[in-house]
C-alpha positions, 0 to 999 in steps of 0.5 A, spaced: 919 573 146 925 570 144 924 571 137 924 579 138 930 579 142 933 576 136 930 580 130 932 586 135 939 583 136 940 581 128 936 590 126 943 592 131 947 588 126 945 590 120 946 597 117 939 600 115 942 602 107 942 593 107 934 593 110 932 598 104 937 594 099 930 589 097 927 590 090 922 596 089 917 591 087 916 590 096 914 596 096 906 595 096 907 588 099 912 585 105 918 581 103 921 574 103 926 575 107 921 579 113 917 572 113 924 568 114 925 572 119 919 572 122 920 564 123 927 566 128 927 560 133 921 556 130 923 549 131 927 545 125 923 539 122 924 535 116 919 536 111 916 542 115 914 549 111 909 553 117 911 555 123 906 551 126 909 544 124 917 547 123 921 548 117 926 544 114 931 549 110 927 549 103 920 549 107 923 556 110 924 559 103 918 555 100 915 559 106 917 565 105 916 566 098 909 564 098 907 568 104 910 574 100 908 573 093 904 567 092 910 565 089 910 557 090 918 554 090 919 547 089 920 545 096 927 542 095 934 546 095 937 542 089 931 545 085 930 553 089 938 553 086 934 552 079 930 558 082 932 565 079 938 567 076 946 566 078 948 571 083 956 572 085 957 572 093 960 579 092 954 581 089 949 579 095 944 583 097 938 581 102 933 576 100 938 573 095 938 564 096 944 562 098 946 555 096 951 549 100 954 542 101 952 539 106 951 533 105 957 531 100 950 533 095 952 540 091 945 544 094 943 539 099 943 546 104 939 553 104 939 559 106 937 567 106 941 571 105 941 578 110 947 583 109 952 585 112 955 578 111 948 574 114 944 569 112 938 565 116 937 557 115 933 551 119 939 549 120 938 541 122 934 536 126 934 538 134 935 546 132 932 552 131 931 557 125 937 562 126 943 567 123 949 565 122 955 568 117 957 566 110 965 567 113 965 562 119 970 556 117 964 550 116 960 555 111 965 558 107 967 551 105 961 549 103 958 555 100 956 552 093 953 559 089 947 564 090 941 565 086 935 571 086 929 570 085 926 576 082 918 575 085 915 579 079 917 575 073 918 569 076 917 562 072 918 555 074 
């Protein structure tokens, strides 16, 4: 219940011309970013990548893109940074990776982004999946770029 009261506080949030922002290629098929934010609330774990066991934060996207297309990223955030193309933060859009320095390691952190300034990540040990902003003082300093994964062309 906790987790559709926060998804229907988070669709409050976000204007409906960002939710149609996905590629056409989701059209037929559910997107990564409709399982992350499936997992709103699941329970950080490390080295977890189900709902069941937990995420960690590259198990959430592993998780994401796997359900969504049968797509296997590497379950690493220094390696999804190598995933896709280069994307500028001014040219976010919903499903795009986004990448930090949490732990004086480049790439040590990940995250969906959402739109409308928002991105959902397993934060850390003793938290839960959530939505946090890109512009809060501890993000921004970290922010360390974005990728898109475009599902139907993707190689490794």
């Amino acid at each position: 219940m906790r987790q559709l009261a926060l998804l229907c506080g988070w669709l409050c949030l976000v204007p409906v011309q960002a939710l149609a922002t996905t590629a056409p290629s989701y059209s037929t098929r559910e997107s990564p970013l409709a399982y992350a934010l499936r997992a709103l609330g699941t329970r950080y774990t490390y080295g977890g990548r189900s709902p069941r066991a937990g995420f960690d934060c590259s198990g959430l996207i592993a998780h994401a893109f796997e359900q969504a297309a049968g797509l296997h990223l590497p379950h690493n955030a220094e390696a999804q940074s190598k995933a896709g193309r280069p994307v500028k933060r001014k040219d976010l859009a919903p499903g795009d990776l986004v990448f930090y320095n949490t732990r004086d390691q480049p790439f040590s952190h990940v995250g969906m982004y959402l739109g409308n300034g928002r991105f959902i990540h397993a934060p850390k040990p003793g938290s839960r999946v959530r939505i946090e902003r890109l512009d809060t003082p501890y993000w921004q300093a970290r922010f360390n770029g974005a990728r898109r994964v475009d599902i139907d062309n993707y190689s490794h």
